[in-house]
C-alpha positions as CSV (number, residue, x, y, z in Angstrom):
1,X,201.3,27.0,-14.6
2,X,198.9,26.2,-17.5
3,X,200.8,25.4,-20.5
4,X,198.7,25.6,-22.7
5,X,199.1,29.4,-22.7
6,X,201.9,31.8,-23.2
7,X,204.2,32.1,-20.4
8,X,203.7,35.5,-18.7
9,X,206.6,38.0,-19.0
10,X,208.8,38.2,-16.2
11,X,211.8,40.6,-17.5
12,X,211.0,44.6,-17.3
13,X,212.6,45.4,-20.5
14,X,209.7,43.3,-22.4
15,X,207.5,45.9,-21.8
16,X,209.0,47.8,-24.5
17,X,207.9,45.3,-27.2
18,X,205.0,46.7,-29.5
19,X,203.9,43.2,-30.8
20,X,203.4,41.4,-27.6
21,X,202.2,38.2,-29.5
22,X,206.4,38.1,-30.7
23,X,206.3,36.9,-27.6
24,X,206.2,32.9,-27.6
25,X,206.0,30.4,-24.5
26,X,204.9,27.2,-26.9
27,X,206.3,25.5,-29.9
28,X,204.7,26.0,-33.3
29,X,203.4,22.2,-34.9
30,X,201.4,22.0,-37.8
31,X,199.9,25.9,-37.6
32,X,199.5,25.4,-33.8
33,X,201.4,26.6,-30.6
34,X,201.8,23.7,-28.7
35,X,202.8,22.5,-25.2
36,X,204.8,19.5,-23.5
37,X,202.2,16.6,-23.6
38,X,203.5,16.6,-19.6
39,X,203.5,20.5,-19.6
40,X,207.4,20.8,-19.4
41,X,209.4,23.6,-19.8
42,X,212.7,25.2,-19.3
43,X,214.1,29.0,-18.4
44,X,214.6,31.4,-20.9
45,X,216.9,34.1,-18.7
46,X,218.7,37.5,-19.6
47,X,222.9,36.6,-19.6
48,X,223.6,40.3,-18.5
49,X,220.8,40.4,-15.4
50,X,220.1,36.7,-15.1
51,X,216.8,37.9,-14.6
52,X,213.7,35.1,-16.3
53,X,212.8,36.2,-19.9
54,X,210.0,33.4,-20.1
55,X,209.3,29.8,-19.6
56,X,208.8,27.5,-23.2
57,X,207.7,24.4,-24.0
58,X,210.6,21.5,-23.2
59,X,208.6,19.0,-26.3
60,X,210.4,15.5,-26.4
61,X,209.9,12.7,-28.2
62,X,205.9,12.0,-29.0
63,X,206.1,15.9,-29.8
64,X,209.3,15.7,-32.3
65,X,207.3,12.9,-34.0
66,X,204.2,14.9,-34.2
67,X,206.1,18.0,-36.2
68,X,207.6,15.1,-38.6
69,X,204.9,14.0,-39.3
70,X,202.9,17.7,-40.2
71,X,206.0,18.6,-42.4
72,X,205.6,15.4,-44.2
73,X,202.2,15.7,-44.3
74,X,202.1,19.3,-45.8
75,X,205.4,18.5,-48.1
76,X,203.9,17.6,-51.4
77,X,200.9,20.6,-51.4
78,X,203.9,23.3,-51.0
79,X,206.2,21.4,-53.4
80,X,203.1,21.4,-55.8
81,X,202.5,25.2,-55.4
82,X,203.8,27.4,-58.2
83,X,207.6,29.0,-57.1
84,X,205.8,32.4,-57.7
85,X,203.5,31.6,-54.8
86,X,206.0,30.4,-52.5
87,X,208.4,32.9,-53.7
88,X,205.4,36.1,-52.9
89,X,205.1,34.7,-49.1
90,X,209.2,35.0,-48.6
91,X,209.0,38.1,-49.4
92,X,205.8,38.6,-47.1
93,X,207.7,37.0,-44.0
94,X,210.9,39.2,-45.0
95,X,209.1,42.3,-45.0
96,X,207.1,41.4,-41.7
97,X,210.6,41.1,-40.2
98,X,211.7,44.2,-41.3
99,X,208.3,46.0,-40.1
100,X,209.3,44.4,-36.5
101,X,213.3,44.9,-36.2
102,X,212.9,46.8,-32.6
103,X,210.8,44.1,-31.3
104,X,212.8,41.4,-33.0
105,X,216.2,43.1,-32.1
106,X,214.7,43.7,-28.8
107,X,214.2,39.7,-27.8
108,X,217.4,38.8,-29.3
109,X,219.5,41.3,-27.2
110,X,217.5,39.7,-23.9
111,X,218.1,36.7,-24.8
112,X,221.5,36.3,-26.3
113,X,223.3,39.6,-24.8
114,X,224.7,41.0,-28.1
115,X,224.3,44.9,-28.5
116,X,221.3,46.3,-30.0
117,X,222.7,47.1,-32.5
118,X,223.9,44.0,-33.6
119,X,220.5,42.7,-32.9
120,X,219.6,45.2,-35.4
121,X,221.6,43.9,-38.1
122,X,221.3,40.3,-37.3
123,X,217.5,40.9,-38.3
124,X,218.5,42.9,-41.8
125,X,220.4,40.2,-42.1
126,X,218.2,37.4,-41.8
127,X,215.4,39.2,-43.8
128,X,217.6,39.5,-46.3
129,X,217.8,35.6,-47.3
130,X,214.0,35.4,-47.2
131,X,214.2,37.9,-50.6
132,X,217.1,36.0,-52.1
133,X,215.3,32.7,-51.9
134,X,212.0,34.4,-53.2
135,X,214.2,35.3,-56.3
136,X,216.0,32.1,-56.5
137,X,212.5,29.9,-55.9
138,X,211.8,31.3,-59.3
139,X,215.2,30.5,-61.2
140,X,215.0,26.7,-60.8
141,X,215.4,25.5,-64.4
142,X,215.5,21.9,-66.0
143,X,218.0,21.8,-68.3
144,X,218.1,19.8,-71.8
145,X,220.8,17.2,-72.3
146,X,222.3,16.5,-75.7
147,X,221.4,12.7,-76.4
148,X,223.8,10.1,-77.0
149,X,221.0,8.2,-78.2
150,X,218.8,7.6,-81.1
151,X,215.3,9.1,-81.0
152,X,215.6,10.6,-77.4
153,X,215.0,13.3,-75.9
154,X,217.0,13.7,-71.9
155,X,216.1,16.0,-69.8
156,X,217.6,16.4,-66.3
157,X,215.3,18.7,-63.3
158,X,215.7,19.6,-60.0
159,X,212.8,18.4,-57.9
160,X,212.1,18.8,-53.7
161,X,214.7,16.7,-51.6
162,X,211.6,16.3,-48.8
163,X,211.0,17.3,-45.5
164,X,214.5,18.4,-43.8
165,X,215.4,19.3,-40.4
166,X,217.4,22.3,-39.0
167,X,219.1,22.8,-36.2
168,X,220.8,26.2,-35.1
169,X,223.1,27.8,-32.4
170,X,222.1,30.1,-29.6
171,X,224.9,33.3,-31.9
172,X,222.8,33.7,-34.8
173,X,219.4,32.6,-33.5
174,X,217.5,34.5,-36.6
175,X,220.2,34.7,-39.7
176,X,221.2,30.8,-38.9
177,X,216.8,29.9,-39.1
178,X,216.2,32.0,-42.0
179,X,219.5,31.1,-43.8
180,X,218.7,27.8,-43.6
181,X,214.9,27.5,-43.9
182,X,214.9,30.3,-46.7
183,X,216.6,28.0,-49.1
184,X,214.1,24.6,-48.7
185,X,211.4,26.4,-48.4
186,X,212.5,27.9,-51.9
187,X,213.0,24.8,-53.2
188,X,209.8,23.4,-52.1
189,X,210.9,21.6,-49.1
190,X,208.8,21.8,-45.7
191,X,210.9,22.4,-42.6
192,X,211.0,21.1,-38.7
193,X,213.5,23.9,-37.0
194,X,215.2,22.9,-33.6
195,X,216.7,26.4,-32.1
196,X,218.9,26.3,-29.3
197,X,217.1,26.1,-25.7
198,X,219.4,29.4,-24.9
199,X,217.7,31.2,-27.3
200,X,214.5,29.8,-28.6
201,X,212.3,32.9,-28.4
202,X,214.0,34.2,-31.5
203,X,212.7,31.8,-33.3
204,X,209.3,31.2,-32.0
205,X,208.9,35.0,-33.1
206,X,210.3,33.8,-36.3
207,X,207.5,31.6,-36.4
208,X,204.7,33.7,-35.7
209,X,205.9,36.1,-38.4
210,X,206.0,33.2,-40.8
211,X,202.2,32.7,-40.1
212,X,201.3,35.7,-40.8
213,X,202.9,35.7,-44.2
214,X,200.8,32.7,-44.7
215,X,203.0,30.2,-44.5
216,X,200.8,27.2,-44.5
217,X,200.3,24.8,-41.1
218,X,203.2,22.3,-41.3
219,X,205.2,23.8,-43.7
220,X,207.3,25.5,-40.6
221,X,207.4,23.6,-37.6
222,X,209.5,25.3,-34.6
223,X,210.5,22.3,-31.6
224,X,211.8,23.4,-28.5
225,X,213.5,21.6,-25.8
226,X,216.3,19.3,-25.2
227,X,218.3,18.8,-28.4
228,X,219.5,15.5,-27.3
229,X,216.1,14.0,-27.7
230,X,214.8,16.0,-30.3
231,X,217.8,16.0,-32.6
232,X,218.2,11.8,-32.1
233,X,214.7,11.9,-33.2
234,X,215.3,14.0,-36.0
235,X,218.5,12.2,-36.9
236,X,216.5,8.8,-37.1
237,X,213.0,9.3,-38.6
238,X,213.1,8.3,-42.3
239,X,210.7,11.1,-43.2
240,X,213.3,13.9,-42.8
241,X,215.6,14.0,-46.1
242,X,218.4,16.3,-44.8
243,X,219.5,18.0,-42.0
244,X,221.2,21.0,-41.8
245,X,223.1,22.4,-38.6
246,X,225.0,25.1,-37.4
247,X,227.1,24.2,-34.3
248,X,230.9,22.9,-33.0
249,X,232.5,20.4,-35.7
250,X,232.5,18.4,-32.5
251,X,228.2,17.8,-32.3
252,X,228.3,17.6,-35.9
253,X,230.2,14.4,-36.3
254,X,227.5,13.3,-33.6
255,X,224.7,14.3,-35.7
256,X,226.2,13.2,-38.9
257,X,226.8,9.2,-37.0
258,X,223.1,9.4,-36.0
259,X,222.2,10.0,-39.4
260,X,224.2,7.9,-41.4
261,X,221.5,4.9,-41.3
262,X,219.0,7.0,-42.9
263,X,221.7,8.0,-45.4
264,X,220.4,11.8,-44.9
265,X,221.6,14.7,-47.1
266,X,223.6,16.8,-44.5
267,X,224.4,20.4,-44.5
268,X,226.8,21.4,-41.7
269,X,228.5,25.1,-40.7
270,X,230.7,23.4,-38.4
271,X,233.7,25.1,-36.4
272,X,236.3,27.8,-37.4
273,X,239.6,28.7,-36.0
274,X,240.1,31.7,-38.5
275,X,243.9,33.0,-39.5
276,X,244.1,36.7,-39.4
277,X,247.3,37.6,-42.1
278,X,248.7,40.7,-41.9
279,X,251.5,41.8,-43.9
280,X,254.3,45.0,-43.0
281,X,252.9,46.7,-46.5
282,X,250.0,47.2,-44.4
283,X,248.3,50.6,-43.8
284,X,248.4,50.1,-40.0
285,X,245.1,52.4,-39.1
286,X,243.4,49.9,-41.8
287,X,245.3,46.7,-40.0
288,X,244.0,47.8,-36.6
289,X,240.3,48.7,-37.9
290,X,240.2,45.0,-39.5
291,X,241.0,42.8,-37.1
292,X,238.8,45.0,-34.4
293,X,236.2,43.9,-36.7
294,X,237.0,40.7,-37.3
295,X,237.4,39.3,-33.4
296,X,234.9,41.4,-31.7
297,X,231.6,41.1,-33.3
298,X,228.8,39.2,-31.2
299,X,231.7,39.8,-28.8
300,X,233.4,36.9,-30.3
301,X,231.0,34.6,-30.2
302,X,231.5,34.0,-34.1
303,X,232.6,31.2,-36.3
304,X,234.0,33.8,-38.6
305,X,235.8,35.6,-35.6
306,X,239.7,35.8,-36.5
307,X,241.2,33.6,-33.9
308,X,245.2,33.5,-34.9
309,X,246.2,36.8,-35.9
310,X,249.6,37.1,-37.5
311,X,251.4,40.0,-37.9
312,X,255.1,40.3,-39.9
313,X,257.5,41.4,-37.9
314,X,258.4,44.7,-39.5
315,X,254.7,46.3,-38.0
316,X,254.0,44.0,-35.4
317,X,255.5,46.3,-32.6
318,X,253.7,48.9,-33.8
319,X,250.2,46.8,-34.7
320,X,250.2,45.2,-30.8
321,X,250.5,49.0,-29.4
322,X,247.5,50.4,-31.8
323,X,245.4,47.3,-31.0
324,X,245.8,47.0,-27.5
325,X,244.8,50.6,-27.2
326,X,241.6,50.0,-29.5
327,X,240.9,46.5,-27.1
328,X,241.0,48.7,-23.9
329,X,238.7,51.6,-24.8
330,X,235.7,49.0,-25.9
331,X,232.7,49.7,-23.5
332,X,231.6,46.6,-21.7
333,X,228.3,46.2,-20.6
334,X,224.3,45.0,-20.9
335,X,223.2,44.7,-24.8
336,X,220.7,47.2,-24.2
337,X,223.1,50.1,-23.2
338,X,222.9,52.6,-26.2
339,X,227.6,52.8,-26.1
340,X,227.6,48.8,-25.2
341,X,230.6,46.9,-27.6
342,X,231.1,44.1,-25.9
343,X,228.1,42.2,-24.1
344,X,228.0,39.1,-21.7
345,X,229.3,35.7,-22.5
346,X,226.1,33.2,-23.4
347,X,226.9,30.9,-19.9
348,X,229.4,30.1,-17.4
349,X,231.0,27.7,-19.7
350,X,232.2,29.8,-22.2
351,X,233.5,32.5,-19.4
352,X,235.8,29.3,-17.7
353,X,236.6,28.2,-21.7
354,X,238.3,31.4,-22.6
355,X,239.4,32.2,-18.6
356,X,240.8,28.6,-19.2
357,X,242.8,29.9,-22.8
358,X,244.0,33.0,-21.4
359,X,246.0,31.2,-18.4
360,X,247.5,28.8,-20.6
361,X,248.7,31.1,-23.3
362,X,250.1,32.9,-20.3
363,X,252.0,30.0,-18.7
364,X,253.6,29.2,-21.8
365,X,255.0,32.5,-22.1
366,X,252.1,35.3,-24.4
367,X,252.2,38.2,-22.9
368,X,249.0,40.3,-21.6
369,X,249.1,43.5,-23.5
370,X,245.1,44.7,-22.4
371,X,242.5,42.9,-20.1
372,X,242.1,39.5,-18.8
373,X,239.9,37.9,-16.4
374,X,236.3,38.0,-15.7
375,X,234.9,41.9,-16.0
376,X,233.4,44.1,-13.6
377,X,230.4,44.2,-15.0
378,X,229.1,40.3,-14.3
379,X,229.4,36.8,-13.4
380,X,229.2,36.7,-17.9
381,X,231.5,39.3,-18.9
382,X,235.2,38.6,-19.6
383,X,237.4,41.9,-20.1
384,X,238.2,41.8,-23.7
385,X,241.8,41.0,-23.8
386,X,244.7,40.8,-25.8
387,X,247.6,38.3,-25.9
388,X,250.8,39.0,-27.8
389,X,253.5,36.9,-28.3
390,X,251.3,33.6,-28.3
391,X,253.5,30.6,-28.6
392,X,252.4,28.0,-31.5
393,X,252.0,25.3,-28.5
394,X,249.2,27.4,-26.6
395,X,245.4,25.9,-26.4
396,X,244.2,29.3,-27.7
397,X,245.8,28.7,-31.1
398,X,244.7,25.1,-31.3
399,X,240.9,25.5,-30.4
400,X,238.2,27.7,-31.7
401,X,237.6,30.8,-29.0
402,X,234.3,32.3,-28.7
403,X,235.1,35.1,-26.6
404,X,236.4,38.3,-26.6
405,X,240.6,37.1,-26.8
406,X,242.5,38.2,-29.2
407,X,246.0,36.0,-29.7
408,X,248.5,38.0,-31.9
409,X,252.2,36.8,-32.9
410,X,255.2,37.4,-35.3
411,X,255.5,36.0,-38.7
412,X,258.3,36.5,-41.3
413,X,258.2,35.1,-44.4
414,X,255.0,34.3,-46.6
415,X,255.7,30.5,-46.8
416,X,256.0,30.6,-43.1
417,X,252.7,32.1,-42.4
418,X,250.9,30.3,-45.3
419,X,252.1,26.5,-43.5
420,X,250.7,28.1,-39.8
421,X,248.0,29.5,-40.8
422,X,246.9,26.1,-42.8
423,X,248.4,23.9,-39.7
424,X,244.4,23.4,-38.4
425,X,241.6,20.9,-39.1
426,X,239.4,24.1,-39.7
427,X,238.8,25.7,-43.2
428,X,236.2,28.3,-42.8
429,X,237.4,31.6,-43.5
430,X,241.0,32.9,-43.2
431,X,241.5,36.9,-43.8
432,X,244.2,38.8,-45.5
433,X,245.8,42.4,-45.4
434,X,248.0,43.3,-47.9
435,X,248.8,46.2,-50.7
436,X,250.0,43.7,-52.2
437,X,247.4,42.3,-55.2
438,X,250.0,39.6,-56.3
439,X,250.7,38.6,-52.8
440,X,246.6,38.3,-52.5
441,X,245.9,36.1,-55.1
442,X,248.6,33.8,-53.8
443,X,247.0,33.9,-50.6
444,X,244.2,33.5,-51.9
445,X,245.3,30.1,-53.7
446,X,247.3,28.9,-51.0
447,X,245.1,29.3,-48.0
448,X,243.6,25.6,-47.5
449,X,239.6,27.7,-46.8
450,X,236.4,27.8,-48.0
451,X,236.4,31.3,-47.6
452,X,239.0,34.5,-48.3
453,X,238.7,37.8,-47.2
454,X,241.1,40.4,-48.5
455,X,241.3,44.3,-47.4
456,X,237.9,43.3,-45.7
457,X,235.4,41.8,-43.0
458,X,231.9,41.8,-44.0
459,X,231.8,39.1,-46.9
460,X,228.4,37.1,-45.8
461,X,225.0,37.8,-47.8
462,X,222.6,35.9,-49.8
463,X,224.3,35.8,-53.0
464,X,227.5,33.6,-51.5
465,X,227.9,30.4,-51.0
466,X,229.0,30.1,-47.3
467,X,230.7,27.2,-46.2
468,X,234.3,25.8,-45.2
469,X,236.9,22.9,-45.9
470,X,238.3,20.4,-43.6
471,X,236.1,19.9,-40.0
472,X,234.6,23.3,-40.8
473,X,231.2,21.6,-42.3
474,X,229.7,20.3,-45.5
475,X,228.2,21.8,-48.1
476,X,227.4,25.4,-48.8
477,X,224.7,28.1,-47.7
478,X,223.4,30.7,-48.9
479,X,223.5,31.2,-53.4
480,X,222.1,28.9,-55.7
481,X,224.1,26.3,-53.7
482,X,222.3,26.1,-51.0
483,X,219.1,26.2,-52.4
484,X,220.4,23.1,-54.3
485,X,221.3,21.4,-51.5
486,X,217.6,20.7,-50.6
487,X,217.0,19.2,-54.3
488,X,217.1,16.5,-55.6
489,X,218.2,15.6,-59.5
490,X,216.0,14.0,-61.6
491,X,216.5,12.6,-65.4
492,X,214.0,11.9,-68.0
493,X,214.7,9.9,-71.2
494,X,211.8,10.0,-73.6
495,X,211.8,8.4,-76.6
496,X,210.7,10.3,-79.7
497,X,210.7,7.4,-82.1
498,X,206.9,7.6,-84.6
């Protein structure tokens, strides 16, 4: 196979894309698509069908270095461009996404398995930091400092932290790029991106978009292949000035060791293990709707995904009966299926993972009130499935689950529920339901996360500053925050004596 071309498309479904050129086999390095230097590549392969979506680029080492050195190389002419200019060509690439959602939607379904539609929004959503950044590329203001000293005038800027790396999951494989890359390329910073080998072709489209919106060469560089290599690399080379990831607290401590002796900045949206609080003032319809919401999406393969939902006793018969119903009538099947809720699992590992969860809640006495097991529909699917009565000692309700498992139990009193709910090393986002606004704002207080929901799911966007407490990461995305996160302070004293 020549590599030095783009890999021929194998999957039927591709033929629906109207942009073939979305389509990417190589790895984008300074304006170039670019091949193994020994022409090695990996599988890129549908999780519903198994069937091969394309072969890309496995770059190692000498090619990691290569991308380092064209984001260094290009750093100071895009810090030294006006914020206007950089801040016209987010916009650009955000409205190039937006002209492409089918196509874009299309690849991420294929290559991830969520629903179409989720695909859909996933690429809304990552458009959608592109335009804040634009806006917040232009707001980056030195500020004057009241001197404490004769004839002197003190002024304190942000400037460009540098180059930075980023590397992102297989869940998000747009929003988690964009979200990320959005904010130092704001800020002036050029960018080396490492997306996960499940589901690079996301963001090699991401890439080709970018170069249309005339991004310049080695201002985006897109690196696929093994993360071990890659990632060490990009941990170790001096010339990167941060590195931001999205991924299991576990690989984050990793990443943040390997960087340590290059003292980088780090950004991390580690793991979360989110409480679910629901109190018997409750509308239970509402109840229901909420934590549907808040376990299911990407079929819950999310961070945010409400993992220990607690219910006080006085509606949790009642809640358990509603929401098993709700869990058993979700259609199962391939992303592209026009009814599909609930797609395939990523791999086999996270199939045995939750499989694995499920049978221990169940020895320890939770009771199975819908699914379980492996579904009909594939080797990837897993029935979604709820367990009530979860005892406190049950894996499920110490690890993260990214899967389709819901674990509900009994809670009585506030306090109660406040010291469970806070009895994790995670501190992403924990959700309320209540009628209750004084009750909220104690939540609100007491809950040891980064992040509260009340009455609601959806609480993400540009505007926030995402992030958690605890293992759950460092730092913040998204908001001024994380645009700051790529800068650098700088102070000037200037004396004004005559």
């Amino acid at each position: 196979m020549n590599a030095q071309t783009p890999h021929p498309i194998q999957h039927d479904a591709l033929s629906r894309l109207h942009d073939r050129r979305l389509l990417r086999g190589l790895s984008y390095v300074s304006g170039r698509w670019s091949a193994a230097r020994d022409a090695a590549d990996f599988a890129v392969t549908d999780p519903d069908s198994g069937a091969l979506l394309a072969r890309v680029a496995a770059l190692g080492a000498a090619e990691t270095d290569a991308a380092i050195e064209a984001a260094a190389a290009a750093f100071g002419p895009w810090r030294d461009r006006l914020p206007a200019e950089r801040a016209a060509m987010l916009r650009n690439w955000g409205q190039l996404m937006r002209d492409a959602t089918e196509d874009l939607a299309l690849i991420m379904t294929l290559e991830q398995g969520k629903p179409l539609a989720e695909s859909r929004g996933e690429i809304a959503y990552a458009a959608s930091f592109l335009d804040w950044y634009a806006s917040e590329a232009e707001r980056v203001n030195a500020e004057s400092v009241t001197s404490h000293l004769p004839h002197a005038e003190m002024i304190v800027r942000r400037e460009a932290l540098g180059p930075v790396g980023i590397v992102t999951p297989w869940n998000f494989p747009s929003a988690m790029i964009t979200r990320k890359a959005a904010a130092a390329l704001a800020a002036g910073c050029s960018c080396v991106v490492h997306p996960s080998a499940e589901t690079p072709l996301s963001a090699l489209a991401l890439a080709e978009l970018a170069e249309r919106a005339g991004i310049p060469a080695g201002v985006f560089n897109v690196v696929t292949g093994d993360a071990a290599t890659i990632v060490a690399r990009m941990c170790a080379d001096t010339r990167l000035r941060a590195m931001s990831f999205t991924g299991s607290t576990e690989i984050g401590r990793l990443i943040a060791a390997q960087c340590a002796p290059t003292m980088k900045r780090l950004v991390m949206e580690l793991g979360g293990h989110a409480p679910l609080v629901i109190f018997d003032d409750a509308d239970l319809e509402r109840a229901v709707t909420i934590a549907m919401d808040a376990k299911f999406a990407t079929s819950g393969q999310d961070c945010l995904a409400a993992n220990r939902i607690y219910v006080q006793r006085g509606i949790y018969a009642g809640f358990v009966a509603a929401y098993a119903a709700r869990i058993a009538a979700l259609k199962v099947g391939p992303g592209l299926a026009s009814d599909t809720e609930i797609g395939p699992l990523m791999h086999a590992r996270a199939v045995a993972k939750v499989d694995a969860q499920v049978r221990d809640a169940l020895a320890k006495g939770a009771r199975l009130a819908a699914g379980g097991g492996v579904h009909p529909a594939g080797a990837l699917y897993y029935a979604p499935t709820l367990l009530a009565d979860v005892p406190d000692t049950a894996e499920i309700l110490r690890e993260e689950t990214f899967g389709p498992v819901a674990a509900v139990l009994p809670f009585d009193t506030e306090a109660e529920v406040i010291g469970r709910a806070n009895d994790t090393e995670y501190g992403l986002v924990a959700y309320v339901v209540t009628e209750n606004g004084a009750r909220a704002l104690r939540l609100s207080r007491a809950l040891d996360f980064g992040m509260i929901a009340v009455n609601r799911v959806k609480i993400t966007g540009g505007p926030i500053p995402f992030g958690g407490w605890k293992q759950s990461g460092l730092g913040r995305e998204g908001s001024r925050h994380g645009l700051e996160a790529f800068t650098e302070l700088k102070y000037l004293c200037i004396d004004t004596a005559a």
